[in-house]
C-alpha positions in Angstrom: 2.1 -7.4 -17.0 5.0 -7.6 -14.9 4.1 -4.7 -13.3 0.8 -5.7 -12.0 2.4 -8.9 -10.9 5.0 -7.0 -9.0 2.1 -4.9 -7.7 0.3 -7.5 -6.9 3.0 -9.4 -4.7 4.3 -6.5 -2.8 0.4 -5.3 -1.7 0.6 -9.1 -0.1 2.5 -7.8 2.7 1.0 -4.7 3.6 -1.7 -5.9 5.3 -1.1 -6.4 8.9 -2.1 -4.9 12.2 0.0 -3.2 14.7 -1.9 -2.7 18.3 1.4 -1.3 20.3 0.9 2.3 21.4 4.6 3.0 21.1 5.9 4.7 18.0 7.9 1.2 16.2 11.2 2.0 13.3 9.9 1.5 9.8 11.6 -1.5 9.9 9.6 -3.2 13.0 6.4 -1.8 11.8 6.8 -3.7 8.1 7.5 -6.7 10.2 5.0 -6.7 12.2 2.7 -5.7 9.5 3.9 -9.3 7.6 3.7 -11.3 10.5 -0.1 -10.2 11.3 -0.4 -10.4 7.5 0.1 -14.0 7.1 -1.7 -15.0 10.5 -4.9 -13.1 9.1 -5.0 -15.2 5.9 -3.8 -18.7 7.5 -7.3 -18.3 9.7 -8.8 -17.0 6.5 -7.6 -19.9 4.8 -8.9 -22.4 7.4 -11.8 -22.1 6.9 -12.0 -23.2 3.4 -12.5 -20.7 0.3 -11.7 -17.5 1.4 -13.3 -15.2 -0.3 -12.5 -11.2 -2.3 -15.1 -10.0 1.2 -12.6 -12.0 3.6 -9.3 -10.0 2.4 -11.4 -6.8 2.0 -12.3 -6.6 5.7 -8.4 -7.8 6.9 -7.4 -4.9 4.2 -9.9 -2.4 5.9 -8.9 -3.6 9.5 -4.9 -4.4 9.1 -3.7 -2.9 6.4 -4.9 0.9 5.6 -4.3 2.3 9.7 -1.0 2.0 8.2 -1.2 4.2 4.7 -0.8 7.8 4.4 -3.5 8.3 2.5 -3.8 11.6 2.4 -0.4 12.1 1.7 -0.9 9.4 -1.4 -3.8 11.1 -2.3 -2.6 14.7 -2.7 0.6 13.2 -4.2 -1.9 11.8 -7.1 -3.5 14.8 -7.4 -0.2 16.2 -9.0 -0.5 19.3 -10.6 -4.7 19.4 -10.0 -4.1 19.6 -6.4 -4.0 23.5 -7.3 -7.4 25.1 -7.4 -9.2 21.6 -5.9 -12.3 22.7 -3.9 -12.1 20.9 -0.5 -14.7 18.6 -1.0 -13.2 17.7 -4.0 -10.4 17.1 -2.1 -12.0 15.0 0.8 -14.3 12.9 -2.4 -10.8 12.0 -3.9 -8.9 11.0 -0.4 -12.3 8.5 0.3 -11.7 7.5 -3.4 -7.8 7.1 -3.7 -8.7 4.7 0.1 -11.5 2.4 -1.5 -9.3 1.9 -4.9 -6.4 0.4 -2.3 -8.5 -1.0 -0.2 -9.9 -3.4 -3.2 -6.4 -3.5 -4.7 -5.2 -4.8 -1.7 -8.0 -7.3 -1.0 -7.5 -8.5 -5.2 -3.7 -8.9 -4.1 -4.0 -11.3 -1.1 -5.9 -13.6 -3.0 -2.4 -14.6 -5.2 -0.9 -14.9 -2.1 0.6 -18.4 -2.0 3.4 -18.7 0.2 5.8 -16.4 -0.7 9.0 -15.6 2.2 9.4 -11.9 2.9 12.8 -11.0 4.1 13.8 -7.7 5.4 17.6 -6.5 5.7 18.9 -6.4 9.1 19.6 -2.5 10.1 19.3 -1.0 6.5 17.1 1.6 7.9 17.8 4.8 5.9 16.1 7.5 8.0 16.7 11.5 7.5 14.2 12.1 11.3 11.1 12.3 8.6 11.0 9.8 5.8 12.7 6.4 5.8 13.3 3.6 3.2 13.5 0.0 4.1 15.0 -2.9 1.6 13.6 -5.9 1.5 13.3 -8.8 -0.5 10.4 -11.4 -1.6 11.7 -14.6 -2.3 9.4 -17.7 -4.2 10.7 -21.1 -5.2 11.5 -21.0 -8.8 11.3 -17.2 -9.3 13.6 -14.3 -9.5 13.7 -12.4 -6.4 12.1 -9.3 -6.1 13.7 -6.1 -4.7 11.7 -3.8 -2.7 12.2 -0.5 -1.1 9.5 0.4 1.3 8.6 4.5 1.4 7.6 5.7 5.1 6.8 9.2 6.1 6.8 9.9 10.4 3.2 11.8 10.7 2.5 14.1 13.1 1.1 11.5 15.2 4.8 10.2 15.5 3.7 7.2 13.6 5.6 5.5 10.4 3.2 5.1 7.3 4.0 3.5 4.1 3.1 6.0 1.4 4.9 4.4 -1.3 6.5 1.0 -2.4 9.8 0.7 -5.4 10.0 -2.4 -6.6 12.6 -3.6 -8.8 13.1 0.4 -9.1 9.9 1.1 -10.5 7.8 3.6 -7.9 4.3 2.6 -7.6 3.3 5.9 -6.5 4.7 7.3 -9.5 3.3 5.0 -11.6 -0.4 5.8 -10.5 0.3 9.4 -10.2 1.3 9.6 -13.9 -1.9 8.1 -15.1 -4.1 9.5 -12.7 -2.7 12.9 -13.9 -3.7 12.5 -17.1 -6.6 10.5 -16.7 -7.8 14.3 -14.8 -6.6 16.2 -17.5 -9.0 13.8 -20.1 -11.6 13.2 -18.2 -12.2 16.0 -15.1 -11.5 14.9 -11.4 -15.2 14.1 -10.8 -15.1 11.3 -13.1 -11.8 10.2 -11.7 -13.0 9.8 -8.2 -16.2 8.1 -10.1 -13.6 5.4 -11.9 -11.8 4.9 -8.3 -14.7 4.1 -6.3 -16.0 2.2 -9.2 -12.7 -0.5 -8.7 
């Protein structure tokens, strides 16, 4: 439970937009991601009951431009990535996006406030993949520790492809059981179960 509830909090502030052209740190893009972020669901908001459809189209819009998906996917696929036929492999990419994309959209309906702070110049970058440290603080809670995973894509653009909160990787996490779940079950009934969510 505290798990999902960590999951839960951190895919609050994934979902933002970023329109500049220019290639932004890891640690300006999560920014800017969580200031969009929180403008999107104040309008949302304002208008009364937002609903799961609201923060599924500001997921869609804001929020997955800014996942490696691919990279997430393939990194699921674990050990089954060998042998995959490649529309297989393009089935399980659209799958792994639709599964976030409703994670996400289930996430931002919790969200009630909480601040996001990220640590000035903590910016661990080796040219390719970064980490950035930040922190989600809530009245009357424990803060939560996170450590944002970015990759630089061909493109010259960050992406988040992974998220460690209070040291536990959600990335491997999900691969784990999606690893087995392929192993039980065959990769046509995973992709199945992840458009299903």
């Amino acid at each position: 439970m505290k798990f999902l509830k960590l999951f839960l909090v951190v895919a609050v502030f994934f979902s933002g937009s970023l329109f500049a052209q220019t290639q932004q740190s890891p640690q300006q893009l999560l920014k800017s991601v969580a200031d969009t972020l929180f403008a999107d669901i104040a309008q949302v908001n304002a208008k009364g009951d937002a609903s799961k459809e609201d923060m599924f189209n500001i997921v869609e819009q804001r929020l997955m431009p800014h996942i490696d998906i691919k990279f997430v996917a393939f990194k699921l696929l674990g050990k089954h990535i060998k042998g995959i036929e490649r529309e297989q492999a393009v089935n399980f990419i659209d799958a792994v996006e639709h599964y976030l994309t409703g994670t996400y959209a289930g996430a931002l309906m919790k969200y009630t406030g909480q601040k996001v702070v990220f640590e000035q110049d903590n910016a661990l970058s080796d040219s390719q993949y970064a980490t950035v440290k930040t922190q989600i603080i809530q009245a009357n809670a424990p803060t939560i520790d996170l450590h944002f995973k970015l990759r630089l894509g061909k493109d010259e653009q960050w992406k988040v492809y992974d998220i460690v909160a209070e040291g536990i990787s959600l990335l491997s996490a999900k691969q784990k059981e999606i690893i087995q779940r392929i192993s039980d079950v065959g990769i046509e009934s995973v992709i199945s179960e992840l458009k299903s969510n």
